[in-house]
Each structure stands twice: as C-alpha cells, then as structure tokens.
C-alpha positions as CSV (number, residue, x, y, z in Angstrom):
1,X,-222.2,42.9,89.2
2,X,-221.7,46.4,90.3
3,X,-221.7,46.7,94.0
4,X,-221.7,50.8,95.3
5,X,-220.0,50.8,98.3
6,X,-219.1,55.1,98.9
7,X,-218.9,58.5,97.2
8,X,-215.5,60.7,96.9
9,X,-215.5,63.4,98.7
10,X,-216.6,65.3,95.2
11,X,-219.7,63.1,95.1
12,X,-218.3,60.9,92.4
13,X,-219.5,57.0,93.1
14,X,-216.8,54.0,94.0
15,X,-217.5,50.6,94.6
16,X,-216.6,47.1,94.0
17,X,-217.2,45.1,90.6
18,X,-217.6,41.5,91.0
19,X,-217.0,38.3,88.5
20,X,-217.9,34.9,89.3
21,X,-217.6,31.4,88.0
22,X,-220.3,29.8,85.9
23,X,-223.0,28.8,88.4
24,X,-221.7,31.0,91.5
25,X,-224.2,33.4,91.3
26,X,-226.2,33.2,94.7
27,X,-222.7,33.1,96.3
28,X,-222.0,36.3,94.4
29,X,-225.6,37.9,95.4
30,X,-224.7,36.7,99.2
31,X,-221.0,38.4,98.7
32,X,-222.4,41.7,97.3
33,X,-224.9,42.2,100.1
34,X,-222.3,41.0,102.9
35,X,-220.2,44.2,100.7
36,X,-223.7,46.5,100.8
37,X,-224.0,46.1,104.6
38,X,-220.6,46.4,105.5
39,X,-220.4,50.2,103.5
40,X,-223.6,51.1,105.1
41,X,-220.9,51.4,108.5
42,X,-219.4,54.2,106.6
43,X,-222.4,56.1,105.5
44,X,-224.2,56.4,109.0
C-alpha cells in the first residue's frame, strides 16, 4: 500500500510504501491512516 505523506518542495510526491504479512491487513489500513493523519500536521 502506497501511503502519500508530503510533496518536495518542486511539487514531486513522497510517501511511505507499506508490506505486511499474510492476514495483517486491517493492522496495515489502521497503520496507514495513523501515517495519513500524522502528515496532515505538516500540510496545515
């Protein structure tokens, strides 16, 4: 899962890309919107 987190300051995205186990997956949804609010701190 691709989680954006910023831009560069030429626009360009970065973010986080996430890999879990077999049968992780709502712990990986709850990590990558923990990750989605946390970078919203750095857009407001």
């Amino acid at each position: 899962m691709s989680v954006p987190v910023l831009q560069t300051s030429d626009g360009r995205p970065a973010g986080f890309c996430l890999v879990g186990a077999p049968g992780t997956d709502r712990d990986l949804l709850r990590l990558a919107h923990r990750i989605a609010l946390w970078s919203e701190t750095f857009s407001a």
